[in-house]
Structure formats: C-alpha cells, structure tokens
VOFI-777722 format. One record per residue (C-alpha): residue number from 1; residue in three letters; x negated, y negated, z. Coordinates in nm, 2 decimals, always signed. Last residue first. Layout:
     i    aa       px       py       pz
   NUM   ALA        X        Y        Z
...
end
This chain:
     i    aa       px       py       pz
    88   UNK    +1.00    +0.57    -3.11
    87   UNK    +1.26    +0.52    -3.35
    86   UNK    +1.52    +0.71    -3.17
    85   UNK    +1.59    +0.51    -2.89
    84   UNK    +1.35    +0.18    -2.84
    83   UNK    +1.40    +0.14    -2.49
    82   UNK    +1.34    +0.51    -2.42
    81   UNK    +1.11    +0.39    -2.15
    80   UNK    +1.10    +0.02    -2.09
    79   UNK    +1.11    +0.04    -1.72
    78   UNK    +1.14    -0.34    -1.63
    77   UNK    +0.99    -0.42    -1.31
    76   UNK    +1.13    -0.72    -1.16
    75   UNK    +0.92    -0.84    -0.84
    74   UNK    +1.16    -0.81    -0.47
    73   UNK    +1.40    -1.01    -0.28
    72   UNK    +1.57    -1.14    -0.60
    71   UNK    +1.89    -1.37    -0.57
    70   UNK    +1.69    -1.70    -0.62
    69   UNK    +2.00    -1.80    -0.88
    68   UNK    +1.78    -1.85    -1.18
    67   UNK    +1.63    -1.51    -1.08
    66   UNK    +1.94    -1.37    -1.08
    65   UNK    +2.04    -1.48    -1.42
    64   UNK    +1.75    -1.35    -1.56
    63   UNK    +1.78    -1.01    -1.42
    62   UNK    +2.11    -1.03    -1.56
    61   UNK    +1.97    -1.11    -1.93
    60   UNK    +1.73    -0.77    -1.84
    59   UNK    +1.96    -0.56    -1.74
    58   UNK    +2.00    -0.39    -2.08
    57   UNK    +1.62    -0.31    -2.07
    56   UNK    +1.69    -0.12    -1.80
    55   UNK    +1.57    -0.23    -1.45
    54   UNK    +1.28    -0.13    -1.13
    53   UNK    +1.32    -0.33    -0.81
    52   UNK    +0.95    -0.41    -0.67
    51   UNK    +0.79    -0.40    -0.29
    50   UNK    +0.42    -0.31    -0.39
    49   UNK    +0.23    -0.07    -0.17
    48   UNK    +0.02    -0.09    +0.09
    47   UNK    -0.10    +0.23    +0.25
    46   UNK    -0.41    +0.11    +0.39
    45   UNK    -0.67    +0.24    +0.23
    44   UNK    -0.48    +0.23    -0.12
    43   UNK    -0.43    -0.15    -0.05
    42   UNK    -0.78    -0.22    +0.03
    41   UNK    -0.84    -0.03    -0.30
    40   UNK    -0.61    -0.20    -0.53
    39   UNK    -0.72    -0.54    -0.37
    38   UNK    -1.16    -0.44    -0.41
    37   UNK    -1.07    -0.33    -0.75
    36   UNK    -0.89    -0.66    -0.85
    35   UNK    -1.18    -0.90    -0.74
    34   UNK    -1.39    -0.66    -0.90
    33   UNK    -1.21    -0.74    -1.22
    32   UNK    -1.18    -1.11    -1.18
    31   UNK    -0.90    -1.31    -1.01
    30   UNK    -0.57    -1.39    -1.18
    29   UNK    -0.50    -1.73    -1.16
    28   UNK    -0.82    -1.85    -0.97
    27   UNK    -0.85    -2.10    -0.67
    26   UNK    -1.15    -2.20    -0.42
    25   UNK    -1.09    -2.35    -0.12
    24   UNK    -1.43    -2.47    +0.15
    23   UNK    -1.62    -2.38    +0.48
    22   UNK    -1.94    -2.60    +0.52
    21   UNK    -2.01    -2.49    +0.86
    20   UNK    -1.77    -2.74    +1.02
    19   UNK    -1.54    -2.93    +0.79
    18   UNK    -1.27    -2.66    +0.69
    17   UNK    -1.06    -2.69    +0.99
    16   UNK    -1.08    -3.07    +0.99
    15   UNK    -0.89    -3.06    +0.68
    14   UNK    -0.58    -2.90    +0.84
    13   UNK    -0.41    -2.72    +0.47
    12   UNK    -0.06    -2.76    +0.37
    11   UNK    -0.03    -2.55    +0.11
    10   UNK    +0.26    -2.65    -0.20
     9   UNK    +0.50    -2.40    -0.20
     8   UNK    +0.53    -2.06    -0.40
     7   UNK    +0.15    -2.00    -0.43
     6   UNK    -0.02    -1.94    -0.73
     5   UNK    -0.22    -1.66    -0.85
     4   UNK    -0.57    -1.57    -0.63
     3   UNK    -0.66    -1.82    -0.32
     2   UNK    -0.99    -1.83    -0.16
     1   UNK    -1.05    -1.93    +0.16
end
C-alpha cells in the first residue's frame, strides 16, 4: 500500500495482513511526477473530478474561520483573478 499526502486520522492497519508475501507501507507527501500523471489520468478515464468551493480574495479571512470551525465539506479554491485591480 502506498499512501500519497497525509491522512486525516491516524491508520489503523491489521499487521498480520501485511505478513504473507512480503506485502509492506510506503508514504510520500506529494508523490513523484508519474505518480501524478498516472492519478490525473485514472481520473480523466473515469470521470473523477475534484469536489472544491471556489472564493474571492475577500473571503479569504471567512474561509479561515470556517475551517477553524470544520464547517468545510469541500477544498478552498481561491480564484485570484482580478485580485490585484488595476495594477495588473
């Protein structure tokens, strides 16, 4: 099993289960390029797509709030277009 970013709770894992035929866990934070690739294209085939709830810049002190409060079903995706008004 190999597990990319980190879980939200600590795993609970049957060692036994891992015992015959060598079978192990392996971790990384991000996972390499490939790795990536092989996700986005599983997830293309399959018509996965990410859950997320798009904000403002202005929201983003609210968003904060929320998430302190574990009132978010879905990732924050700021949409930082036109963020920077007239000096862009």
């Amino acid at each position: 099993m190999v597990i990319v970013g980190g879980p939200s709770k600590p795993l609970e894992l049957p060692a036994y289960a891992f015992v015959p035929g060598g079978k192990g866990v392996a971790g990384n934070s991000v996972g390499s390029v490939g790795d990536c690739q092989a996700m986005l294209e599983f997830a293309g085939k399959h018509g996965i797509g990410a859950e997320v709830e798009v904000i403002k810049m202005d929201y983003v002190n609210t968003a904060i709030e929320r998430l302190e409060k574990n009132d978010v079903r879905y990732r924050f995706v700021i949409n930082v277009a036109g963020s920077l008004g007239s000096a862009a």
